[in-house]
C-alpha positions as CSV (number, residue, x, y, z in Angstrom):
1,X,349.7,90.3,78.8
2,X,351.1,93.1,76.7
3,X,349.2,96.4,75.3
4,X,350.3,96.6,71.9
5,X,348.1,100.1,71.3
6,X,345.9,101.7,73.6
7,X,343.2,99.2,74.9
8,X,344.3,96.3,73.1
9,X,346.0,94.0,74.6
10,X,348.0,90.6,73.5
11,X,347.4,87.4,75.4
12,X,349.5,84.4,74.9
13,X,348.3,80.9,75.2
14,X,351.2,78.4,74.8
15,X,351.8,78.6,70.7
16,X,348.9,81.0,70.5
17,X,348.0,84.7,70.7
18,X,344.5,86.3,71.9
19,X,343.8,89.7,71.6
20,X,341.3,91.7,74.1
21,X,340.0,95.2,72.7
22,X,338.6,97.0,75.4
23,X,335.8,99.5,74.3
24,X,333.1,101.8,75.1
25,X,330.5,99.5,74.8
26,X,332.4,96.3,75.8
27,X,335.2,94.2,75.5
28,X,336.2,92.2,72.2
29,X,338.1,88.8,72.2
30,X,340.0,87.7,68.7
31,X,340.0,83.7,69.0
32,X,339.8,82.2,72.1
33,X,342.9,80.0,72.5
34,X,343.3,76.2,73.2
35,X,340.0,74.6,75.0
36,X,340.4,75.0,79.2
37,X,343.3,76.9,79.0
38,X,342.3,80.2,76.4
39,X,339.2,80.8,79.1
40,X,341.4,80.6,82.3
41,X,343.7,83.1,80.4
42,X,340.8,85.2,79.0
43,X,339.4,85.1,82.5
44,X,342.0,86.0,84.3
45,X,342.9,89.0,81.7
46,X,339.9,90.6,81.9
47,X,340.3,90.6,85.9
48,X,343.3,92.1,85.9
49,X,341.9,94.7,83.6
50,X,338.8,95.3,86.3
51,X,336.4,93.9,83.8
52,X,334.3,90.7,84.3
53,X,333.6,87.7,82.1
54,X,330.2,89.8,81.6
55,X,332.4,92.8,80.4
56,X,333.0,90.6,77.0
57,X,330.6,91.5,74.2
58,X,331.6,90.1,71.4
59,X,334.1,87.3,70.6
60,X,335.3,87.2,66.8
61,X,336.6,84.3,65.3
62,X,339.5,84.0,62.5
63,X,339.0,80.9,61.5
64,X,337.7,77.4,62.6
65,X,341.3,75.7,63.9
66,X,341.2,74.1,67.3
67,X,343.7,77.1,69.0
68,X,341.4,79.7,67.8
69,X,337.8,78.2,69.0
70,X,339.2,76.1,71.6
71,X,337.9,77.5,74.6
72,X,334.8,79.4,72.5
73,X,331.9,77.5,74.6
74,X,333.4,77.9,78.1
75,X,333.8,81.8,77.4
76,X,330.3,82.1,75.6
77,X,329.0,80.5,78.5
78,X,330.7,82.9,81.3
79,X,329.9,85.6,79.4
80,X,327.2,85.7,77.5
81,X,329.1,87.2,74.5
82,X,327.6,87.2,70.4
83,X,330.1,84.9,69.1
84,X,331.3,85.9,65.3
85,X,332.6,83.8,62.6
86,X,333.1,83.6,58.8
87,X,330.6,82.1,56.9
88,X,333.2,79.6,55.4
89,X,334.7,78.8,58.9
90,X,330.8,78.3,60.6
91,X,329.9,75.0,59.8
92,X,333.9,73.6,60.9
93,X,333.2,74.9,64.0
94,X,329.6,73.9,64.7
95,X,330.9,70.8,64.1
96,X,334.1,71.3,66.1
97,X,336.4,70.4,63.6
98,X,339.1,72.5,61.8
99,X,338.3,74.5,58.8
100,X,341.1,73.5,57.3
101,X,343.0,70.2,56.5
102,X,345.9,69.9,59.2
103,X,348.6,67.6,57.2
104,X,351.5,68.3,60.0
105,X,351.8,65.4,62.5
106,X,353.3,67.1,65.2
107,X,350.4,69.6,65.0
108,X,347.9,66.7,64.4
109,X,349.9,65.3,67.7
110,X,349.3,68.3,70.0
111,X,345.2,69.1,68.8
112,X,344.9,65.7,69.8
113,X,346.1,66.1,73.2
């Protein structure tokens, strides 16, 4: 974990970053890594911070590919946070799909693990 600026903090998960913004009123997740593995990360972030999975408010969403809502139920669940997407980006991941086309095989490859 590294604090880029004061109270936000950069959390890797494998090829992907998080980012927790801790506030007055409650902590903020940006995307919520690969599924299992973002929330364990998230999780254990937040505990090393002295905050609890209750702590998290609000988790905002970039966009509807499978690194960034991943772990978005599991961490909505422990939570309890408002979850925040685009309009555009809503529907791909209600349906848990990516918003956008993924062409790449070796990135098909790895989602489909």
């Amino acid at each position: 974990m590294l604090e880029v600026i004061n109270s936000v903090y950069q959390l890797p998960n494998s090829f992907v970053n998080l980012y927790l913004i801790l506030e007055p009123n409650g902590v903020t997740l940006i995307d919520t890594g690969l599924q299992k593995s973002g929330a364990v990360v998230v999780l254990s972030a937040l505990k090393s911070l002295g905050q609890r999975a209750t702590d998290l408010k609000r988790i905002m969403i970039t966009h509807a590919d499978p690194d960034h809502i991943g772990s978005g139920a599991a961490l909505k669940t422990a939570s309890g946070a408002t979850v925040m997407i685009g309009r555009g980006d809503a529907p791909a991941m209600a349906n848990g799909v990516a918003s956008r086309p993924i062409n790449n095989a070796i990135v098909k490859f790895v989602f489909g693990l």
